[in-house]
N, C-alpha and C positions, 0 to 999 in steps of 0.2 A: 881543736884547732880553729882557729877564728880567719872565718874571712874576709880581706879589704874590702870596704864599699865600692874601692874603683874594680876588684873583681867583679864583684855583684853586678853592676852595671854593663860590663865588655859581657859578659855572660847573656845578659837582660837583651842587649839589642844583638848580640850572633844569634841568640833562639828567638826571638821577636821571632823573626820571616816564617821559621818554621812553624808555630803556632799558630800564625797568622793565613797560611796555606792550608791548615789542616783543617780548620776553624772553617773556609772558604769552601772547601770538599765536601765536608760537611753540609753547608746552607746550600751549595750548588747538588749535592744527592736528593737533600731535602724537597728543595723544589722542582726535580726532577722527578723524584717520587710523586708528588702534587700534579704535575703535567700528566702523568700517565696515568691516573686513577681520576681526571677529570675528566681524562680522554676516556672512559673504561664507561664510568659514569654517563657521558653524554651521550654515547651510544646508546646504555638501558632506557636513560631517560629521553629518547628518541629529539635529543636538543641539535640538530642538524648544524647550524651554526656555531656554537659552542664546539663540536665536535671535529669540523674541518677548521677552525680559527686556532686549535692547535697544532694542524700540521702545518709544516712550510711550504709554501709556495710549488715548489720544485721537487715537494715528495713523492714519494714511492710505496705504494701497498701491495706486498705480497700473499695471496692469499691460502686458502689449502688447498682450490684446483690448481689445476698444471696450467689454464689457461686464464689465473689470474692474477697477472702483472699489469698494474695501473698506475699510472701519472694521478695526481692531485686530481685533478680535472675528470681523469677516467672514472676514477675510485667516484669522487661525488656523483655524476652519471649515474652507474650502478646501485649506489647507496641511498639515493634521493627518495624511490617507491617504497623502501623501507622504513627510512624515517617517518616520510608522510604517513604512512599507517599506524604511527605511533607507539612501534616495535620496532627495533634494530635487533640489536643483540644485546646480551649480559655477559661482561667478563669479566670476573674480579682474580687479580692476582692472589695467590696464594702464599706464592715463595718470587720473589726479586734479588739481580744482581746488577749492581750499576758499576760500570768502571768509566772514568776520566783520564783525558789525555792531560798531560804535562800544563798544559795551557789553559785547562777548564773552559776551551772551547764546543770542545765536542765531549758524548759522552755514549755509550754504546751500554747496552743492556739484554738480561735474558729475563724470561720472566714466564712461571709455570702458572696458567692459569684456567680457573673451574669455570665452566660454560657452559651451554646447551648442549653442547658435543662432547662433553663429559669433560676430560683435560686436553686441552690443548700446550703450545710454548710457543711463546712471542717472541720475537727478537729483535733489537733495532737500534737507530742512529739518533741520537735530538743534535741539536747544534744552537748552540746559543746566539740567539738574534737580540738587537737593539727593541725586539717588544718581548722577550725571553726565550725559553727555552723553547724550540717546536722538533716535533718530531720531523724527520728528513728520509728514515727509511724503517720498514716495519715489514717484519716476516710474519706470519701466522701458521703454523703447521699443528696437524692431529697426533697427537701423541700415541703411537701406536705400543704396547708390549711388546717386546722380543717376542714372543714366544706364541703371539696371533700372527706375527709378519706374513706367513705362507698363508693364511686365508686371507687375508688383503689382500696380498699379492693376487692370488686364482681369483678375487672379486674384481677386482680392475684391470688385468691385463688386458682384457679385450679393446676397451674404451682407450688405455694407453699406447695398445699398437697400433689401434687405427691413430692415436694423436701424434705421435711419432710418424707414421709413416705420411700423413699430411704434414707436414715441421716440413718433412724429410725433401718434399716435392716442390715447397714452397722456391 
């Protein structure tokens, strides 16, 4: 069966958009990917500038103490004595998942990654700015086995009650 060329064409621009979305998801994962593996990079490579000039302004670092939750500003603070010594940290992703909102504004992600602390899991927000993608929020936690959790547990309890019960008094 033979198809009209004016089918061909009604066909051509109803799927246009979608192709064109997909296409767009694609280069927007792409670069997103590039963001977070320059971010990963610039820490090994103790590149201090490079390193915060991918987060936003207004970000957020969550680390693996209980007691560190840092603003852009706090995180640099903190981070500064270790760049200058020309060590940070090394974290290379292993295994990544990016997901996108409807808008390809924002984009949220997990990501299992090999480090000094053997495996850890990232987590976090980017949002797409007029100078790209920057990250907006980032979890960092220790990947513990199920099956160590009760010697973790009995290794930090003490250090957590006391931090809790200072939260608690606050």
């Amino acid at each position: 069966m033979k198809t009209s060329p004016n089918i061909k064409r009604l066909l051509f621009f109803v799927l246009l958009p979608f192709f064109v979305q997909a296409q767009q998801s694609l280069d927007a994962k792409e670069q997103i990917t590039s963001v977070l593996d320059q971010w990963h990079k610039a820490a090994a490579d103790a590149s201090f500038d490079t390193y915060f000039s991918l987060m936003d302004q207004q970000s957020i670092f969550i680390g693996t103490d209980a007691e560190e939750l840092w603003n852009k500003q706090e995180f640099m603070d903190f981070a500064k004595p270790y760049f200058d010594r020309g060590k940070a940290w090394s974290f290379t992703a292993v295994e990544r998942n990016i997901y996108m909102d409807e808008n390809q504004k924002y984009a949220w992600f997990d990501e299992l990654l090999s480090t000094q602390m053997e495996l850890c899991r990232g987590s976090g927000i980017l949002m797409l700015t007029d100078q790209g993608w920057k990250i907006r929020h980032y979890v960092l936690s220790i990947a513990v086995p199920n099956e160590d959790v009760d010697q973790l547990v009995a290794l930090k309890k003490e250090h957590d009650q006391s931090l809790i019960e200072a939260l608690r008094n606050k």
